[in-house]
N, C-alpha and C positions, 0 to 999 in steps of 0.2 A: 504494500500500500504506500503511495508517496505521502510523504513527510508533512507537504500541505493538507491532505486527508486527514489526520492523525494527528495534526496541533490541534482540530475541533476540540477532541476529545480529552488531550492532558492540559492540565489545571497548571500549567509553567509558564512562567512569564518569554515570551520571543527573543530570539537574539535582536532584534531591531525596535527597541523599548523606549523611545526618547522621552516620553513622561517624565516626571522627575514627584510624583505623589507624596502625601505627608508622613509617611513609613519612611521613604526612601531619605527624607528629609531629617528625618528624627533617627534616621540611623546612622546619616553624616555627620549630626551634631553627636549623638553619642562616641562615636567610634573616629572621627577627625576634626573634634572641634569647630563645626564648620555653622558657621549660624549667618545671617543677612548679613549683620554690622561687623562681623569679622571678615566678609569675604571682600567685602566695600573696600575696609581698614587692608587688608594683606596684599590685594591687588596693588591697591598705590605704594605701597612701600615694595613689591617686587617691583614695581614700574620704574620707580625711582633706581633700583640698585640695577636695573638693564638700562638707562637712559645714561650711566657713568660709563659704561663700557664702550671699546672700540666698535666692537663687532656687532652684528645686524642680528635683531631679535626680533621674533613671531612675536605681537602684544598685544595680539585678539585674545578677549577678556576668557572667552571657551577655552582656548588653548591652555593660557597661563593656567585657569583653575584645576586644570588636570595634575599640575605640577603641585599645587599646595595641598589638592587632598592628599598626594599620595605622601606628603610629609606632614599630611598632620595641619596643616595651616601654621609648621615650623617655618617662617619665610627664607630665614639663611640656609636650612636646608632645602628648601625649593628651589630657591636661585641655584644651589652648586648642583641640583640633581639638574635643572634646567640647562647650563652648562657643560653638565658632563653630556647630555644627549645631544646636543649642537655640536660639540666638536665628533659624537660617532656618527650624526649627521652628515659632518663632512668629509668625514674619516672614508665615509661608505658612501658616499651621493652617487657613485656610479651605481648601486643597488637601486635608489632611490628613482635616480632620474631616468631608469631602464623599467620603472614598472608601466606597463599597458595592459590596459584591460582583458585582450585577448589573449595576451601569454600567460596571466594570472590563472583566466576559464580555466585553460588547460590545463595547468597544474591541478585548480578543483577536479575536473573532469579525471586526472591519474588519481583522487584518491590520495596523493599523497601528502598534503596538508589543506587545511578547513578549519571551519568553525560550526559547531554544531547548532540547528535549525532554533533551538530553543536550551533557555538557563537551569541549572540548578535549583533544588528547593528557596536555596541561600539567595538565586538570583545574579548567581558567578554566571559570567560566559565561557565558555569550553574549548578551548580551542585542540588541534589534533594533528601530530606527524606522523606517519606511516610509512619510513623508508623505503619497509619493503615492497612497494607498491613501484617503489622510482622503477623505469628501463633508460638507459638511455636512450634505446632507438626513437622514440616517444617523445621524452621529455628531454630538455638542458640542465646540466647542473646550474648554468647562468640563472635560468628564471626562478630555481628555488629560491634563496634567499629575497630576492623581491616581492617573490607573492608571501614571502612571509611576513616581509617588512608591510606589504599592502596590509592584507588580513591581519593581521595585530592591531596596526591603528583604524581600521575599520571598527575592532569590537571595541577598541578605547575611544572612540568619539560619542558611545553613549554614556550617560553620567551614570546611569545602572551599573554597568563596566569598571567606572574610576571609583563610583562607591562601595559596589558587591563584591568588585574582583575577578580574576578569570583562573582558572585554571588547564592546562596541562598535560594531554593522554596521549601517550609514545605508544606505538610499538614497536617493540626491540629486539624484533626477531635475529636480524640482518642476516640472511641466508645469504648474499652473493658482499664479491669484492666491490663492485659497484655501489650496492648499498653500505659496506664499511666503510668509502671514501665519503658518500653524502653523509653520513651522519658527524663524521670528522668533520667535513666542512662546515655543517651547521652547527656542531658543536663549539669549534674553534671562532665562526663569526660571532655567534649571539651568544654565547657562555660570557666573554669576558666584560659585554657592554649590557646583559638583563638588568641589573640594578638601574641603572642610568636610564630605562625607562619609565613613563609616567604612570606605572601599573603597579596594583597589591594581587600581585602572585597568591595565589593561596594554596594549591596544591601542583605537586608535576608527578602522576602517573605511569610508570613504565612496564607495559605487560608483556609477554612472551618473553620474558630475559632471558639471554644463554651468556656461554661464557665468552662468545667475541664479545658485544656489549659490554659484561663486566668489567673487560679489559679496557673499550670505550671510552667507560663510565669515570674508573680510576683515572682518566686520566683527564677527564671533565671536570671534577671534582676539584683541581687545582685551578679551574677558572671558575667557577662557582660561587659566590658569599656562602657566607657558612648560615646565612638566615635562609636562604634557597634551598641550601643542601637539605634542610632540618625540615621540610617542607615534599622532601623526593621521595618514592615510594617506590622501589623494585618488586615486583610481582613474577612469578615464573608463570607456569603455562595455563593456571588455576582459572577456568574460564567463567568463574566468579566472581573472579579479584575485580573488577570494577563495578559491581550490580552490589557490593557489599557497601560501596563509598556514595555508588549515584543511582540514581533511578533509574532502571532498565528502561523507561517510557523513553526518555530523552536520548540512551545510547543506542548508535548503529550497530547492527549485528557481529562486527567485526568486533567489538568490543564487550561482547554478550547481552548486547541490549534489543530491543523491539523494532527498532525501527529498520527502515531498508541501507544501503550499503552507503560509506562512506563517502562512494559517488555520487550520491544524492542528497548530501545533505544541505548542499548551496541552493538549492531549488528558491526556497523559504525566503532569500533572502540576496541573491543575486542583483536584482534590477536597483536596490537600493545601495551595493557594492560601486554598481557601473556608473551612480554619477557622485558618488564620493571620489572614484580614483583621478578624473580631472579638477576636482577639487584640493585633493591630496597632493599631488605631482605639481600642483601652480607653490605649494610651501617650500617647494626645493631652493626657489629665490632668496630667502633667507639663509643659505647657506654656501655660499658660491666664494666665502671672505675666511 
């Protein structure tokens, strides 16, 4: 049954949620200090401490506030997490300014990374790699890392996102050499610079583990914060291990859930992708310095 079929029925909030209701409101103020007059107040004082600096900064108020929940409405910690993400900005703009919508499709279309149709009980968005899915013949190593950089700040441009959080579901099969060089390479890009984004990680899931992976793993684990680490979950082949953490309504079958395959699960939420990514791609401007 497709995925749009089958949202009738589960009681979960959509991955394309832009509301901002009085829960969601009374969960920011609990859990990031985040109330009307503090957001007024932290905006102008990050505004001011980017207005000293040389370099060219995003200061759309949406943007900034991404930055202060994820610190709490800590503003000196928001500035240097803002910073740290501007310079992997720039560090990587070839990822960035190489993302198009139709090379992204296809990456959904392999299956081998997404965001799942609809949220957690919690209201976390899901996001999902599945190396073993890569071929080369099919796909480019070039376009993974972009559709990942798309798909990330697609699910963090709803405040649901920056206040519920997202989490994380690997599998870690890697049966081919192919698939142990892509996992290297997305390990080695996005391990060193996770922090430096404007996201509350809240879990990362790793199912089917063998012992390539393991070996992977350890050697991830030295680019990782130790507050991500403490957050990582290694699972073996237990075709449980994720219906134990999340709702099988919301999980693809590959992950032992209900719903239809992995390659379906963009259905839901595609057309609202396609005009965020010319929206996304015009912020590359700000980082060309």
């Amino acid at each position: 049954m497709p995925a749009s079929q089958q949202n009738e029925k589960i009681p979960f909030l959509p991955l394309v949620f832009r509301d901002f209701p009085t829960s969601l409101a009374l969960k920011a103020e609990k859990e990031l200090n985040e109330t009307s007059g503090n957001k007024k107040t932290c905006l102008k004082k990050l505004k001011e401490l980017i207005s000293a600096e040389s370099k060219t900064y995003c200061t759309d108020d949406d943007f900034l506030i991404m930055f202060l929940r994820v610190r709490k409405y800590n503003v000196k910690r928001a500035f240097q997490t803002l910073k740290n993400y501007s310079s992997v900005r720039r560090a990587q703009k070839n990822h960035f300014e190489s993302i198009e919508f139709e090379k992204v499709k296809k990456m959904l279309d392999s299956g081998v990374v997404g965001l799942l149709p609809n949220r957690d009980r919690e209201g976390r968005a899901i996001m999902f790699f599945d190396a073993s899915k890569f071929s080369s013949a099919t796909c480019s190593y070039d376009d993974v890392m972009p559709a990942v950089h798309a798909i990330t700040h697609f699910a963090l441009s709803f405040p649901a996102t920056q206040v519920n959080g997202i989490c994380f579901l690997s599998n870690s099969s890697i049966p081919s050499l192919e698939v142990f060089q892509l996992f290297c390479m997305f390990a080695k890009t996005l391990g060193p610079t996770v922090n430096d984004l404007p996201a509350r990680i809240k879990r990362i899931d790793c199912v089917n583990v063998n012992i390539v992976f393991r070996l992977a793993f350890s050697i991830l684990q030295t680019l990782l914060p130790t507050k991500i680490l403490r957050r990582a979950h290694l699972h073996g082949d237990q075709k449980d291990a994720l219906i134990k953490v999340f709702p099988p309504e919301i999980l693809p079958e590959e992950f032992g859930g209900k719903i239809s395959s992995l390659r379906d699960t963009y259905k839901d939420w595609i057309n609202d992708f396609e005009k965020f990514v010319p929206t996304f791609k015009s912020t590359c401007a700000f980082y060309q310095n």
